[in-house]
C-alpha positions as CSV (number, residue, x, y, z in Angstrom):
1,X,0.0,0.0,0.0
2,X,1.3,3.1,-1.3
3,X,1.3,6.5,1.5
4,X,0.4,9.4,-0.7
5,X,2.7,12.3,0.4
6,X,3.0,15.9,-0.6
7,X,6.6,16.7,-1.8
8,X,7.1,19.9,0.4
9,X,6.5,17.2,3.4
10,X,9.5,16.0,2.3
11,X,11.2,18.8,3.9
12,X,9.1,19.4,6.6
13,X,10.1,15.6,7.8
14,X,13.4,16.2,8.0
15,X,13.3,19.5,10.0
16,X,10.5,18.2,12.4
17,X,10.8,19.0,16.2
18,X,7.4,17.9,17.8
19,X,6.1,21.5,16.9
20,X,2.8,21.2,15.3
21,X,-0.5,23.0,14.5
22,X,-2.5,21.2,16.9
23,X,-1.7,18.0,19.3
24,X,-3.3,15.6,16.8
25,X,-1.3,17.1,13.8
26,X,1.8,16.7,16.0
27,X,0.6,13.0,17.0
28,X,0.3,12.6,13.1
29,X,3.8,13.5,12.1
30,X,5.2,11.8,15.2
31,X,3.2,8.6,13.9
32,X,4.8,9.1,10.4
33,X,8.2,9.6,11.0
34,X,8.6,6.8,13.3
35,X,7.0,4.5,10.5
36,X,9.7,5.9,8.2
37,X,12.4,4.7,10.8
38,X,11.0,1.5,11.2
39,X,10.8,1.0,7.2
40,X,12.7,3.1,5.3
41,X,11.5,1.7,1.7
42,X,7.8,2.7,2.9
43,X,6.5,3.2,-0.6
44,X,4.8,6.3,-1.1
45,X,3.4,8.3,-4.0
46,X,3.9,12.3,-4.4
47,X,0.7,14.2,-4.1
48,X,-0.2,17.9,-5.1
49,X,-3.3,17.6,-3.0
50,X,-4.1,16.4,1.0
51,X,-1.9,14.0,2.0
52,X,-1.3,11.4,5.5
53,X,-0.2,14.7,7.4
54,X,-3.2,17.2,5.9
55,X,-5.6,14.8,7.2
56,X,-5.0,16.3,11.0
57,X,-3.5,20.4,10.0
58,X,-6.2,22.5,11.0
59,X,-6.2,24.0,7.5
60,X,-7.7,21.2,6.4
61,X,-11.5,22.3,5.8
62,X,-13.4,19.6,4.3
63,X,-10.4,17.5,2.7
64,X,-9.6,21.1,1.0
65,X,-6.2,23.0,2.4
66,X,-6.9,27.2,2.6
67,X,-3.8,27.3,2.5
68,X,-3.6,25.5,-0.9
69,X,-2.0,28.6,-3.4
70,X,1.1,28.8,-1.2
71,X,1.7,25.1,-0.4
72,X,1.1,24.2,-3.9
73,X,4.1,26.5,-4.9
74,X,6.1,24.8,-2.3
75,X,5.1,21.6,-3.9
76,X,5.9,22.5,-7.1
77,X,9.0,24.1,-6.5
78,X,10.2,20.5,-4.7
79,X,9.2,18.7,-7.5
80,X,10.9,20.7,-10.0
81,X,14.1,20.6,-7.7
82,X,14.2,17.2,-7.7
83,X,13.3,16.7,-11.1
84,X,10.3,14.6,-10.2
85,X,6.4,14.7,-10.8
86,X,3.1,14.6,-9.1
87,X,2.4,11.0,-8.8
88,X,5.7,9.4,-8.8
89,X,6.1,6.1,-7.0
90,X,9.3,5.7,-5.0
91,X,10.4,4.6,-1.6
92,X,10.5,7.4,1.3
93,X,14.1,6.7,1.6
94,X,14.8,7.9,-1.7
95,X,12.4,10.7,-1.6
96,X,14.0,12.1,1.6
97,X,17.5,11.5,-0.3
98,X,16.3,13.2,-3.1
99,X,15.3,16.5,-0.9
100,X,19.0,16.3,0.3
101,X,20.8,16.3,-2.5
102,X,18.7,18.7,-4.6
103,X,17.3,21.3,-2.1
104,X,18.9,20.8,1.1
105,X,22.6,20.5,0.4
106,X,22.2,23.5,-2.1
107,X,20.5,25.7,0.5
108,X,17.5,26.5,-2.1
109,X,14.8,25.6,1.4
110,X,14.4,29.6,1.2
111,X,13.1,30.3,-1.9
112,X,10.5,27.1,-1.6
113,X,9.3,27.6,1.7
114,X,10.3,30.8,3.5
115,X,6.9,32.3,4.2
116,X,6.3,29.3,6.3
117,X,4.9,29.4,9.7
118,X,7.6,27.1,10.5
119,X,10.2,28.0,8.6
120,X,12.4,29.8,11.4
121,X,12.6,25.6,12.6
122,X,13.9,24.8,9.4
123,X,16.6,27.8,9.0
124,X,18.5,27.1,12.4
């Protein structure tokens, strides 16, 4: 069974502190991240739309993000660093790689995500 996942999660995973929107979003991410740990080749699929994480973010009315203009950018902008596409199969492991080696380890996290609520977690 495939995870669907959006791409900009893919950073959001790796920066994660047990900050959240809400206690259940936080229990959400919590959840996921220690399922990656316990099987890093967990198949997912990249999303552009709610996701395994949305499912519990407070800006989550009616399976619809409010926020969806802005974290769309950030999904496409992840996708288009990583020269991937909506849809994609692959294993979280090489997703998170991936985000890495094309984003991370080039320092391009501020012009994808940095008007983020969260984003002074990720720039430490």
């Amino acid at each position: 069974m495939k995870t669907l996942l959006r791409p900009h999660h893919g950073l959001c995973i790796q920066f994660y502190e047990g900050k959240g929107y809400n206690e259940e979003f936080t229990k959400k991410m919590d959840a996921l991240i220690n399922q990656i740990q316990r099987n890093p080749r967990m198949v997912i699929q990249l999303h552009t739309a709610v996701d395994v994480l949305c499912s519990s973010c407070p800006n989550n009315i009616d399976s619809e993000c409010i926020s969806f203009k802005k974290v769309n950018r950030f999904d496409e902008k992840v996708l288009s660093y990583c020269d991937i596409n909506s849809g994609q199969v692959l294993s979280i492991q090489e997703f998170l790689q991936l985000v890495k080696d094309m984003i991370i380890a080039k320092d391009l996290q501020p012009s994808i995500c940095s008007d983020c609520e969260w984003y002074s977690i990720c720039n430490k």
